[in-house]
C-alpha positions in Angstrom: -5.6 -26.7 -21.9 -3.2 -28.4 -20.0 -0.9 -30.9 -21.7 -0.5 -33.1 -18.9 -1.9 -33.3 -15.0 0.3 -31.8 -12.6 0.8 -33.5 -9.4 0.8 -31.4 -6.5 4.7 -32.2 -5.5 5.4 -30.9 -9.2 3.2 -27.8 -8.6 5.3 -27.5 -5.7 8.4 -27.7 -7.2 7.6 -25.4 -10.3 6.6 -22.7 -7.9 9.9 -22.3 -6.5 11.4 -23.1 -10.1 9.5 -20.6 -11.9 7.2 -18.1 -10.3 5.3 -17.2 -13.9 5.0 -20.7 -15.1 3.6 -21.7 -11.8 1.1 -19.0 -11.8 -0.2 -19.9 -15.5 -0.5 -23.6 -14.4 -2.3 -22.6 -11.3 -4.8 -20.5 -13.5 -5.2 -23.5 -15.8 -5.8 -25.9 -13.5 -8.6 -23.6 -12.0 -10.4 -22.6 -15.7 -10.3 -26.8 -15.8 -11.8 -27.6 -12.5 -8.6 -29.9 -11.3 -9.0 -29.0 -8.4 -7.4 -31.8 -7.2 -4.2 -30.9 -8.9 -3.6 -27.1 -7.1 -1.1 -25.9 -4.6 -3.3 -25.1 -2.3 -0.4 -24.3 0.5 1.3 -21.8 -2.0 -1.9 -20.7 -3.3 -3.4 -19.7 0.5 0.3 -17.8 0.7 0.3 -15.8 -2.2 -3.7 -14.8 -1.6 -2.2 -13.7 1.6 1.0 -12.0 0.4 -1.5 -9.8 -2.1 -3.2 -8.5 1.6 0.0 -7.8 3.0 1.0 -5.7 -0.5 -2.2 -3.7 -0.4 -1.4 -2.9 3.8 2.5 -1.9 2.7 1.2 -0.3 -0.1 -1.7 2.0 1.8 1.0 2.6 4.5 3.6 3.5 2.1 1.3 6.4 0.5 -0.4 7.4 3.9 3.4 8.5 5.3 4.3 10.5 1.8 0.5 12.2 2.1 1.5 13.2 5.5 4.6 14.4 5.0 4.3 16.4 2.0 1.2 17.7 4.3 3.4 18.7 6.9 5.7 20.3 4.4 2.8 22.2 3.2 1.8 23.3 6.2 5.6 24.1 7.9 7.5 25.7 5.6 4.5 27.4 3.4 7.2 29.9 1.8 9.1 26.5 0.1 5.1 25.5 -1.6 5.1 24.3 -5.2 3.0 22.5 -8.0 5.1 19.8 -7.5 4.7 19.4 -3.7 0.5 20.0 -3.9 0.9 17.3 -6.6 2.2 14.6 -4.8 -0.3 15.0 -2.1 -3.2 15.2 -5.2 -1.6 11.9 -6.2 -1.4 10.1 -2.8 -4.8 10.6 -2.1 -6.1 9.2 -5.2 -3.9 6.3 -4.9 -5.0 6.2 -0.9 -8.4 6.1 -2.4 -8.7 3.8 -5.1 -7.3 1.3 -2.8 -9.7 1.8 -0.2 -12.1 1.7 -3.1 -10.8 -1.5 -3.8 -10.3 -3.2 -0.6 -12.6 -0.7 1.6 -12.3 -3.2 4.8 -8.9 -1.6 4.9 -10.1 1.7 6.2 -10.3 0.6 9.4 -6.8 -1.2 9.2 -5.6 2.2 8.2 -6.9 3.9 10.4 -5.1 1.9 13.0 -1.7 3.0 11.3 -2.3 6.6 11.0 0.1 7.2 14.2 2.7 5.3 12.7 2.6 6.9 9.5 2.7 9.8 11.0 5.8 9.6 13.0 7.6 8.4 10.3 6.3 11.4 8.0 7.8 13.1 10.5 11.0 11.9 10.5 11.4 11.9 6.5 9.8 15.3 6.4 12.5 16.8 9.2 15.4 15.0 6.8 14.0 16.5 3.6 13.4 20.4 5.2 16.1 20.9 7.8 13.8 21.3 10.2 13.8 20.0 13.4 11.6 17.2 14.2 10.1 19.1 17.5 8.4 21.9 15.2 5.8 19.3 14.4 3.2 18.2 16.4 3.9 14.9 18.9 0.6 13.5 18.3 -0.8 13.5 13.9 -2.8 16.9 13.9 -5.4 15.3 11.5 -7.4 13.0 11.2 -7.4 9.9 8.1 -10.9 11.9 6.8 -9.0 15.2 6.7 -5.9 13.5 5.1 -7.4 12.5 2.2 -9.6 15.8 1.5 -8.6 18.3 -0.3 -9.5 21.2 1.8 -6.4 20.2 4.5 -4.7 22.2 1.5 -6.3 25.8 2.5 -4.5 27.9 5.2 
């Protein structure tokens, strides 16, 4: 229960005060229906910050996949449990996103060539390799990424 309405300007103010306290007001005023007592302006921006996350996050995990990929796949006498479990791990975070939010597939789908050139930059700094030994364009596509049989030779 809340002790005492808020007024928006105080909402306002508290969110820049105190993140946490803001959020637990928020959530009361909700459970209360005071509707008329929300943030609405921050409210619209957080929902839309927690998007953004999911995007950094999917793109984040996408560029390790592929690099440890391209690790895998260039320098096969370096493999390790270690290395095939990173990938294991990136795809099941990949997926239980996409699970999640699966209107990102496309979205990711979109960033795969981005990913992949920065996988290929991180994955030339990590082996020594040059960055021409890869492929210009991504050899694979998002399916393939986040199957397990990319693994085989």
């Amino acid at each position: 229960m809340l002790e005492q309405p808020l007024k928006t300007q105080q909402s306002h103010s508290l969110y820049e005060q105190d993140f946490y306290q803001w959020t637990q007001q928020m959530a009361a005023v909700l459970r209360n229906n005071h509707f008329d007592q929300l943030d609405i302006e921050n409210i619209a921006e957080e929902i839309e910050s927690l998007g953004r996350s999911d995007r950094r996050e999917l793109k984040s995990r996408l560029t390790v996949l592929l690099m440890h990929l391209l690790k895998w796949h260039y320098q096969p006498e370096k493999r390790s449990n270690r290395w095939q479990a990173t990938i294991l791990e990136q795809r099941i975070r990949v997926l239980d996103l996409l699970s999640e939010s699966p209107s990102l597939v496309s979205y990711l789908n979109g960033e795969v060539d981005r990913c992949y050139n920065n996988a290929k930059a991180l994955a030339a700094a990590e082996t020594e390799l040059t960055p021409t030994i890869f492929p210009q364009d991504c050899p694979y596509l998002l399916t393939e990424v986040l199957e397990k049989t990319l693994l085989a030779d």
